[in-house]
Every structure is written in structure tokens, then in C-alpha cells.
C-alpha positions in Angstrom: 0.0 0.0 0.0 1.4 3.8 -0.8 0.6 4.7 2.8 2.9 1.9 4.6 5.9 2.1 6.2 9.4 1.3 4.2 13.2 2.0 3.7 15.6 2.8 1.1 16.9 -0.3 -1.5 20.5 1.3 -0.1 20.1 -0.1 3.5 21.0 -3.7 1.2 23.6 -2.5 -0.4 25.5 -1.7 2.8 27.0 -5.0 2.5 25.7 -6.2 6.1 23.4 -8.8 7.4 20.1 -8.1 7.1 17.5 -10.1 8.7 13.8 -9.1 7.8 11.1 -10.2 10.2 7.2 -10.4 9.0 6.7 -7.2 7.7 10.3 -6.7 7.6 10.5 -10.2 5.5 7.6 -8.6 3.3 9.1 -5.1 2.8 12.7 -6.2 2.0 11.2 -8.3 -0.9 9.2 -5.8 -2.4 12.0 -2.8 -1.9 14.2 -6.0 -3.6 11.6 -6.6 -6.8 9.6 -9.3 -4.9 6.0 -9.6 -4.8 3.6 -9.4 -1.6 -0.1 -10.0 -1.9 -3.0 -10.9 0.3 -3.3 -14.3 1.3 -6.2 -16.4 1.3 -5.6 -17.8 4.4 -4.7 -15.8 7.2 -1.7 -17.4 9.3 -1.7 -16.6 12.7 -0.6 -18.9 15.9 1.5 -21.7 16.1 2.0 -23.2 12.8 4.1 -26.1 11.4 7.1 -24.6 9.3 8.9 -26.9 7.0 12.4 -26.3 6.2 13.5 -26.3 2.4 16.9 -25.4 2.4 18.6 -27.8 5.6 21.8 -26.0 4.5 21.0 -22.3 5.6 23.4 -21.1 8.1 19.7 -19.4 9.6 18.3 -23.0 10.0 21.5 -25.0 11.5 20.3 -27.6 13.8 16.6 -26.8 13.3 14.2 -29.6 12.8 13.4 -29.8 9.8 9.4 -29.6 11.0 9.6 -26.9 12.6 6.6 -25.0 15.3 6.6 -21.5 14.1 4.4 -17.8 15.5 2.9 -16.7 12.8 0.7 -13.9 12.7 -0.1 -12.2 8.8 -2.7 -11.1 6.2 -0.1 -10.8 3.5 2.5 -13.1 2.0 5.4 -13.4 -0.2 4.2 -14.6 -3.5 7.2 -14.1 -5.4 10.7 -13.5 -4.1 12.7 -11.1 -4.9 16.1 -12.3 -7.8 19.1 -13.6 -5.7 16.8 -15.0 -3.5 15.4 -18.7 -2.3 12.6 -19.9 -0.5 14.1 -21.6 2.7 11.1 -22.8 4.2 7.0 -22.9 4.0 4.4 -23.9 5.5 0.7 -25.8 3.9 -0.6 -22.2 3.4 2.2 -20.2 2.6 4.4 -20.8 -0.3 7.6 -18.8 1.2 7.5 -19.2 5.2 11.3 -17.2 4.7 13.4 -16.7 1.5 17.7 -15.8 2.0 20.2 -14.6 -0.6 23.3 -16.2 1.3 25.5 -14.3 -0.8 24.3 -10.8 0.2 23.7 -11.8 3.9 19.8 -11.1 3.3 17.1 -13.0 5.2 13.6 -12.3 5.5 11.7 -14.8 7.5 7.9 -14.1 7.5 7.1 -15.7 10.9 8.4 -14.6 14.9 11.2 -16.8 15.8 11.9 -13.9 18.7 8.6 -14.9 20.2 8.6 -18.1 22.8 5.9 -19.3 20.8 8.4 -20.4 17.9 10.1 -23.5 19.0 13.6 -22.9 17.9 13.6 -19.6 17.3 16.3 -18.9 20.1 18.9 -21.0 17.7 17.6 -19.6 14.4 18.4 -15.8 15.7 21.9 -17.3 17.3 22.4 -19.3 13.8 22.1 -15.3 12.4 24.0 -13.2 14.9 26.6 -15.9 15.3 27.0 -17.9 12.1 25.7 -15.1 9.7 27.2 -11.8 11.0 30.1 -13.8 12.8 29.5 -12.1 16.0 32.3 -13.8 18.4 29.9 -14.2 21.7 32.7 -12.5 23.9 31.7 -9.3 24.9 31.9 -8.7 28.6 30.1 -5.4 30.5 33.7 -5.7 32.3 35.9 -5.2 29.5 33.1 -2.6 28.3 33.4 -0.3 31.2 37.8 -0.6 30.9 37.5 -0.2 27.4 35.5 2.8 28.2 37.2 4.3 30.6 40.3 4.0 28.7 39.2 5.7 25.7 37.3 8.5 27.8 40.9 8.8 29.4 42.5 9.4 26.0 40.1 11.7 24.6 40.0 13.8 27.9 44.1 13.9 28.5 44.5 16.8 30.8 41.2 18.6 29.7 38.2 19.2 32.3 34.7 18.1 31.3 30.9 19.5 32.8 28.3 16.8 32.4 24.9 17.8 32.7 23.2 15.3 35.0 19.7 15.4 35.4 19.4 11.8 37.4 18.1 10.3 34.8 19.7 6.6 33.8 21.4 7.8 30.7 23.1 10.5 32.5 23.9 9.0 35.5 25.6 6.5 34.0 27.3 9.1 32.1 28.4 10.8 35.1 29.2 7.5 36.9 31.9 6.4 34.0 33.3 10.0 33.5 34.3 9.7 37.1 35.7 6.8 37.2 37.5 8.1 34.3 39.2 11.1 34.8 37.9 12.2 38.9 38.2 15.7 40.1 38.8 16.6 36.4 34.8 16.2 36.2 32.5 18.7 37.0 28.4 17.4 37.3 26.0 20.5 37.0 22.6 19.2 38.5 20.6 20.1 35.5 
């Protein structure tokens, strides 16, 4: 529809993962030269997914019968080129659709919802085996990494923080002083 929300074709060519989800799914194939219609069946609840293509890196380790959330009027009739259907369900001809070689996935049911069976490993499979994400980030390191680099960037300088007690600048405060100490000046804002 004219009216509905969407994004720029450029967000794709940014050369990082994307993963679409429902409407996301649905936009990125149409922005992409897919084709969304209305369904004659509505999906919505727990549905059976069936994966088509056991070799995603999105469906590692997933059964290939599959509970899915779904919830949509719409669905993608025609993917987008570059694109293959990955799984479906008895209603809906493209349940998700990938271009592996772009790092584009649109997957038109929820697997963040606890409804989906193995949706926790499906959104790992992305963050970890798509984008590569290494699973090592500590708050610990954060905050040194932080304090060092606030450290470098203040040298011998003074800072005023505006703290109005708020989380975001409390926090603020909190790691500037840890940073730098009497070089810090709050102003109760």
C-alpha cells in the first residue's frame, strides 16, 4: 500500500546482514523486486514450518518440521532475484526466503517470540554464524574499554556533564568519574 511504512533499496547494499522479520520479510522483498499480496488464508498462531533449504546457516540444527508464530494477512508470493525460498508452511508458499551471498534473510514468521520452537537457535544461527558475531563481549571489558578511551580523549582537559538523574546521565556521570575524577564537574541540571 502507498501509505505503509518502508526503507531505502541502499540499506541492502550496505554489505551487512540483514534479517527481515514479518513485515520486515515482506518489505525487503518488495523494496528488492519481490511480490507481496494478500493471502487467502490468514496465518496466525503456532504453525508447522517446513524447512526447504537444511543448508541455511539461519536453519542449523533446526528440525526440519519446525513450530513457528505466525501472525499475517499478506504473504510473499514471489521472491525477490538472488533469493530462495528456505522454508514454507501448507498455506504459505515462502515461510522465509535468503540470498546467502548478500547476507539477506527475510523470514515471515516470529522466531523472537517463545511461541516459535527454535527460534532462540535460528536468531543465534544469524548473529553468530551469519554476521560472525564472536559471543565475547563482557560489561567488564566494556566499562575498561570505556574508561580508557574517555581517558585518551579527555588527557588533561576538564569536562561538565549535565546530570539530570536520569539513567542515561547517571551512567554518564558515573563512568566519567571513574575516568578522569576531580577533572569532572556534574552540573545538577
Amino acid at each position: 500500500e502507498a501509505d505503509s511504512p518502508t526503507y531505502s533499496k541502499e540499506l541492502f547494499e550496505l554489505g551487512v546482514p540483514v534479517l527481515g522479520l514479518c513485515y520486515g520479510a515482506q518489505l525487503m522483498m518488495h523494496v528488492l523486486g519481490g511480490k507481496v499480496e494478500r493471502a487467502d488464508v490468514r496465518e496466525y498462531g503456532k504453525t508447522e514450518v517446513l524447512i526447504d533449504k537444511t543448508q541455511s546457516k539461519i536453519f542449523a540444527d533446526v528440525s526440519p518440521k519446525t513450530v513457528c508464530w505466525m501472525s499475517h494477512f499478506d504473504y510473499i508470493s514471489q521472491v525477490a532475484p538472488g533469493f530462495e525460498i528456505s522454508s514454507h508452511t501448507k498455506d504459505c508458499p515462502c515461510a522465509s526466503a535468503e540470498n546467502e551471498e548478500k547476507k539477506l534473510y527475510a523470514i515471515q514468521f516470529h522466531p523472537e517470540v517463545l511461541h516459535t520452537q527454535e527460534g532462540t537457535k535460528m536468531l543465534y544461527n544469524f548473529v553468530r554464524g551469519v554476521c560472525q558475531c564472536s559471543g565475547d563481549w563482557r560489561m567488564d571489558s566494556f566499562v575498561e574499554e570505556s574508561i580508557k578511551a574517555i581517558r585518551e580523549k579527555v588527557g588533561d582537559g576538564k569536562v561538565l556533564c549535565a546530570l539530570s538523574g536520569g539513567v542515561d546521565s547517571s551512567v554518564a556521570a558515573v563512568m566519567l568519574s571513574k575516568a578522569i575524577g576531580k577533572q569532572l564537574t556534574c552540573v545538577f541540571v
